[in-house]
DRENGU-861428 format. One line per 5 residues: number of its first residue (from 0); for each residue x negated, z, y of C-alpha. Coordinates in nm, 2 decimals. Each point is the difference from the previous one (the first is absolute). Example, Ala and Ser with C-alpha at 12.3 -4.5 7.8 and 13.67 -1.06 7.14 Angstrom:
<atoms>
0 = -1.23/0.78/-0.45  -0.14/-0.07/0.34
</atoms>
This chain:
<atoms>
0 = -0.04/1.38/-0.34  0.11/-0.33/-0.12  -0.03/0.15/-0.39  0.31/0.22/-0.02  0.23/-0.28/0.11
5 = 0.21/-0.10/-0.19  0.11/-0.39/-0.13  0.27/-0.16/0.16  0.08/-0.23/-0.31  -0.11/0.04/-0.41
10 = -0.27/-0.11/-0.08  0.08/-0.35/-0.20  -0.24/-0.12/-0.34  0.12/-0.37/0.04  0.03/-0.20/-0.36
15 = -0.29/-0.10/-0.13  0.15/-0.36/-0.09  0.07/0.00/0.37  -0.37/0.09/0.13  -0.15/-0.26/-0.29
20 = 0.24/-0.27/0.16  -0.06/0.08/0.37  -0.39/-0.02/-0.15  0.03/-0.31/-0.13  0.17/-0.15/0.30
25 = -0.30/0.06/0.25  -0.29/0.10/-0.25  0.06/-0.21/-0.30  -0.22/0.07/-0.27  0.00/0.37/0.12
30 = 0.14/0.25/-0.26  0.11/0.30/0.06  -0.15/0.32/-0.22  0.15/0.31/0.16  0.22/0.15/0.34
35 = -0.16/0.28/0.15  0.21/0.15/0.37  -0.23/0.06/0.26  0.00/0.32/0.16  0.15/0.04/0.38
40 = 0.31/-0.22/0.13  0.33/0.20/0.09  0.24/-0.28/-0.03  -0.15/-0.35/-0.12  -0.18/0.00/-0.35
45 = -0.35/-0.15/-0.05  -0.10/-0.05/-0.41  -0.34/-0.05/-0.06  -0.02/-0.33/-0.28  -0.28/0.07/-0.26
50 = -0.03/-0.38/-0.12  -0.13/-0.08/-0.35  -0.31/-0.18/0.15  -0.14/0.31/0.16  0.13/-0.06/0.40
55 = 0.25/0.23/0.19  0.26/-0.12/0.23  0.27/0.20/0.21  0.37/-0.10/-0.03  0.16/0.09/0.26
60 = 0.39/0.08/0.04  0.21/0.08/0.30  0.27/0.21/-0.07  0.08/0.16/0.31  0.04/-0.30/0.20
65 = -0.02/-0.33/-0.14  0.02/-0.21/0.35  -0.37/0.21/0.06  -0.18/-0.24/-0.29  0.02/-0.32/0.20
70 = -0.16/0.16/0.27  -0.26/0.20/-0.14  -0.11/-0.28/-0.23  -0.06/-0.18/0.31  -0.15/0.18/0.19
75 = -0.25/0.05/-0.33  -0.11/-0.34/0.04  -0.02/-0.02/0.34  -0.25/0.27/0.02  -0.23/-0.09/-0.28
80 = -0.35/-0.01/0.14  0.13/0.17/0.31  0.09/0.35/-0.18  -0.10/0.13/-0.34  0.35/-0.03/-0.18
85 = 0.08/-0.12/-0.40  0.00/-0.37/-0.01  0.36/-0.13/-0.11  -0.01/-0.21/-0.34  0.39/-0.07/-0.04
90 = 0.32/0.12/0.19  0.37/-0.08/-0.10  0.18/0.12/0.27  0.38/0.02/-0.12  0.07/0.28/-0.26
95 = -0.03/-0.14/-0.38  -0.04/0.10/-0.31  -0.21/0.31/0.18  0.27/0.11/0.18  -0.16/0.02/0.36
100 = -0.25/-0.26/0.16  -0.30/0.03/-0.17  -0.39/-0.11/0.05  -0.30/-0.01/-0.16  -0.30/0.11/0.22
105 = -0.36/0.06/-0.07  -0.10/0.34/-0.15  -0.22/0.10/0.26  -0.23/0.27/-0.17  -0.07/0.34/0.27
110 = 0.11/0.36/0.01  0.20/0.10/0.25  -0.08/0.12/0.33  0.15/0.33/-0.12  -0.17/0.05/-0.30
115 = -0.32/-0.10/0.18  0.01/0.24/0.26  0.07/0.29/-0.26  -0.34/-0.01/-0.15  -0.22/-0.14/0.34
120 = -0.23/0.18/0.15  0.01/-0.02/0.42  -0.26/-0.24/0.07  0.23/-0.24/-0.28  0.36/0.12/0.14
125 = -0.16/-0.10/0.37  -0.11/-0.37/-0.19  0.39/-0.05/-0.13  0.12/0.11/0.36  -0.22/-0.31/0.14
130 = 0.09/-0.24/-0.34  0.37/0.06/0.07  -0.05/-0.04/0.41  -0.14/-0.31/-0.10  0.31/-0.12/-0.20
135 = 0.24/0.12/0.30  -0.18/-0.20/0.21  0.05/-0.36/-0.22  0.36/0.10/-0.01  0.07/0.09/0.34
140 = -0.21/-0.36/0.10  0.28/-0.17/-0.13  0.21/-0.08/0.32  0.39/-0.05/0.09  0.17/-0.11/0.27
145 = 0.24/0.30/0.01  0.08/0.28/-0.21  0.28/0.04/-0.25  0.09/-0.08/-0.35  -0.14/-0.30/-0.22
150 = 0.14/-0.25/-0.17  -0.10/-0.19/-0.30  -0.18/-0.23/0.18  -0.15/0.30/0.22  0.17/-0.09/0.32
155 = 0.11/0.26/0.20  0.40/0.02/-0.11  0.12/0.30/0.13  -0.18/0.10/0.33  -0.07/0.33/0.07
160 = -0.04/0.31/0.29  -0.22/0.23/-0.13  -0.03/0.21/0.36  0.20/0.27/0.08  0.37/-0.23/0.00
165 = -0.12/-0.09/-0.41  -0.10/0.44/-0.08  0.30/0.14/0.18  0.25/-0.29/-0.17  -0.21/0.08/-0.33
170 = 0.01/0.40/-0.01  0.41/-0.09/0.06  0.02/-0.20/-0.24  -0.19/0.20/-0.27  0.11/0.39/0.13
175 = 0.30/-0.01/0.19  0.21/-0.31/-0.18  -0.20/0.03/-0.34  -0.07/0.26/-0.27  -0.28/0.14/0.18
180 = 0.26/0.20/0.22  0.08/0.24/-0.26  -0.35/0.07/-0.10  -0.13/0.09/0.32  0.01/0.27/0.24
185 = 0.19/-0.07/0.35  -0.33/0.13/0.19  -0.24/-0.18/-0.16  0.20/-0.36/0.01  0.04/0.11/0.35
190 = -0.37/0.04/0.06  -0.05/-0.34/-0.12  0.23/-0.16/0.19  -0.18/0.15/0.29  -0.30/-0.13/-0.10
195 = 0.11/-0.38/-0.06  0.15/0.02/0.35  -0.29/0.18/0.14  -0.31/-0.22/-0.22  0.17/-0.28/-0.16
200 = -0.10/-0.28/0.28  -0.35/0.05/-0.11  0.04/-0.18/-0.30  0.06/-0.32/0.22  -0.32/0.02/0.16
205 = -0.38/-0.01/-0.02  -0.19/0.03/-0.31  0.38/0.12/-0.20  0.16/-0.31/0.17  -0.18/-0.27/-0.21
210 = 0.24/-0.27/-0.15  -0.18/-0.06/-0.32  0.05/0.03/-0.34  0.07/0.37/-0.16  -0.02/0.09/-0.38
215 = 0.26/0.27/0.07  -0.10/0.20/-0.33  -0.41/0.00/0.06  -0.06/0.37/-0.19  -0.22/0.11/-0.26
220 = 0.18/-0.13/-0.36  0.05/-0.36/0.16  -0.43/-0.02/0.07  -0.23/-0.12/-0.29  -0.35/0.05/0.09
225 = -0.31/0.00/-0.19  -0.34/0.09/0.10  -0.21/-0.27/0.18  -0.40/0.02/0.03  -0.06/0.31/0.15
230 = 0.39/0.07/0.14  0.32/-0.13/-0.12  0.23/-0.26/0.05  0.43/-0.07/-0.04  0.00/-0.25/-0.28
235 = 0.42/-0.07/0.07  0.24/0.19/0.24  0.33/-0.04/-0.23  0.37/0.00/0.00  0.12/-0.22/0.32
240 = 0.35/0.06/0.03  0.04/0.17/0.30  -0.21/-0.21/0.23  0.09/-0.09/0.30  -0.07/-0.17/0.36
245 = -0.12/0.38/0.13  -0.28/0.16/0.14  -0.33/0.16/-0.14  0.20/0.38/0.07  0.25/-0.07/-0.27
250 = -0.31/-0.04/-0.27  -0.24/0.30/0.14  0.27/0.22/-0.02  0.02/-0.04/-0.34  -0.41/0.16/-0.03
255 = 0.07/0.33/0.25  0.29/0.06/-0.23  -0.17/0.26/-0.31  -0.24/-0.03/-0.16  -0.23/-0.23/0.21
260 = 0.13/0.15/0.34  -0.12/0.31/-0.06  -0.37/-0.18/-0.12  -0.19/0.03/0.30  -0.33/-0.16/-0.20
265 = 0.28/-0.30/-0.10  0.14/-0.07/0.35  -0.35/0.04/0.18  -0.07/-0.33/-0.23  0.31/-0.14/0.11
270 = -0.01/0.02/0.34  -0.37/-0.12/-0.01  0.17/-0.34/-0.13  0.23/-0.02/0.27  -0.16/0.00/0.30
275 = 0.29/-0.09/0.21  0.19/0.31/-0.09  0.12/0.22/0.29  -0.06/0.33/0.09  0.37/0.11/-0.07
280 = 0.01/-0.24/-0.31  0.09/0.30/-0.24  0.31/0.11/0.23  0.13/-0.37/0.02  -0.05/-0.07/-0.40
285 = 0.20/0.36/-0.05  0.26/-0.14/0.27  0.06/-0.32/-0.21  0.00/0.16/-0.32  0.35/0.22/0.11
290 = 0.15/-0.36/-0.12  -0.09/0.03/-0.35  0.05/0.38/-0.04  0.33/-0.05/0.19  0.06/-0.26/-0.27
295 = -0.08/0.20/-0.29  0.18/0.31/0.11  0.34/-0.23/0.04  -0.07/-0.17/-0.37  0.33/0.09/-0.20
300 = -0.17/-0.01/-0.35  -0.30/0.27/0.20  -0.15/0.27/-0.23  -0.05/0.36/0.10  -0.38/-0.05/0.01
305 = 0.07/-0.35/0.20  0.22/0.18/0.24  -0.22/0.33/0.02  -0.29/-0.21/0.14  0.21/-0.22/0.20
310 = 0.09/0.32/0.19  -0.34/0.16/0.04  -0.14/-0.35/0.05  0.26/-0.01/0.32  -0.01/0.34/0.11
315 = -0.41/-0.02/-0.01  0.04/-0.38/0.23  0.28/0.21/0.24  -0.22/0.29/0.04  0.29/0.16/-0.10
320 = -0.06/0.40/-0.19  0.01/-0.03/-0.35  0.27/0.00/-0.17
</atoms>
């Protein structure tokens, strides 16, 4: 799905005399041989730094929003040991001579859960399902006191209703006030409304109620894994922008969504791994998600192929007839 989207921003080659003295700053003695982009990310750019004595790094830059890199480069550290994630090795914070904040990371070596799944066979596609349940669960053991945004420091800045008050003043905000109201038609926003009036209190409760910390963009590209033994493991759940004080609906959303939610071999092997899942868990993760496909639809910068999905993706949650 996430392959025909397009960029939201070019897709920078910083100088080099830039990258050699950002090197030298937090790797000295480190020289750099060659650039090479990474494949995936829609709106920050990740370069992978062939160095002349044979190692890899990742520089990472955040174009889209800047005041992100404070936060994810914290919460980097703060889950080493605790998650699989790239280690940090230097991060200057303020833009430079890179333009946007930019870190260094370990080059964590995997394919991605994607490109795994596209040549596994079942009993392997049912081992990343339990390998990536696994990961979801070290995440969503990180605990908060409420929900809502994060600040640099990961405090909880800007608290947040994520019932049915949070869904209804969300699907306003994105289809009725923003540029999701001319995409969509008047029935199916209706039938959504209906449904966050209807379902939406069920996000504040139970198993979808959890205050704990969400990725908020757990799908296939962001998933290294590599095999393990006899099954696999994730070697480094990437690209932290979006996290937040949430819930574990927000993240398992993101694996109903295509191609893993139509795995059945895959999700078997997640739910396996997550023993406390409940037995509407699929219907609560599909209610949560309307606040990302409610959020792409309303993008101004949106593609076709963004905004094609983002309908079917919302009709398909709505129960609504195809459009």
């Amino acid at each position: 799905m996430r392959e025909s989207w397009q960029r939201d921003t070019a897709h920078p080659m910083p100088p080099e005399s830039a990258v050699a003295a950002l090197l030298a700053r937090h790797l000295p003695g480190r020289a750099l041989r060659e650039m090479v982009p990474t494949t995936g990310g829609l709106a920050n750019t990740n370069l992978r730094l062939r160095l002349a004595d044979g190692g890899d790094v990742l520089l990472r830059l955040w174009q889209r929003d800047g005041a992100s890199a404070a936060k994810e480069v914290a919460l980097l550290r703060r889950l080493a040991g605790i998650v699989p994630v790239p280690g940090v090795l230097g991060f200057e914070p303020a833009a430079g001579p890179l333009g946007p904040p930019a870190a260094l990371l370990e080059f964590v070596h995997g394919e991605t859960l994607a490109a795994a799944l596209a040549h596994a066979d079942p009993p392997a596609r049912h081992a990343l399902g339990r390998a990536v349940g696994a990961a979801l669960a070290a995440i969503h053991a990180v605990p908060f006191p409420q929900r809502g945004f994060l600040s640099a420091t990961l405090e909880v800045a800007t608290p947040l209703d994520l019932g049915r008050a949070g869904l209804t003043g969300w699907l306003t905000t994105c289809l009725v006030e923003g540029a999701g109201r001319e995409r969509i038609a008047p029935a199916l926003r209706d039938a959504l409304f209906a449904l966050a009036e209807r379902e939406g209190d069920r996000l504040n409760a139970g198993w979808a109620g959890g205050t704990c910390l969400s990725h908020a963009d757990f799908n296939p590209t962001n998933l290294l894994v590599r095999p393990a033994g006899e099954g696999w493991t994730v070697a480094a759940v990437l690209d932290w922008e979006f996290a937040f004080a949430g819930g574990p609906a927000f993240d398992v959303a993101h694996l109903l969504r295509p191609p893993t939610g139509e795995d059945a071999d895959f999700l078997a092997g997640l739910a396996a791994a997550t023993p406390d899942l409940p037995a509407d868990w699929r219907a609560l993760a599909r209610l949560a998600d309307l606040y990302a496909w409610a959020d792409f639809l309303a993008r101004p910068a949106a593609g076709p192929a963004l905004i094609a999905d983002s309908l079917a993706m919302l009709a398909r949650i709505a129960g609504h007839p195809s459009l």
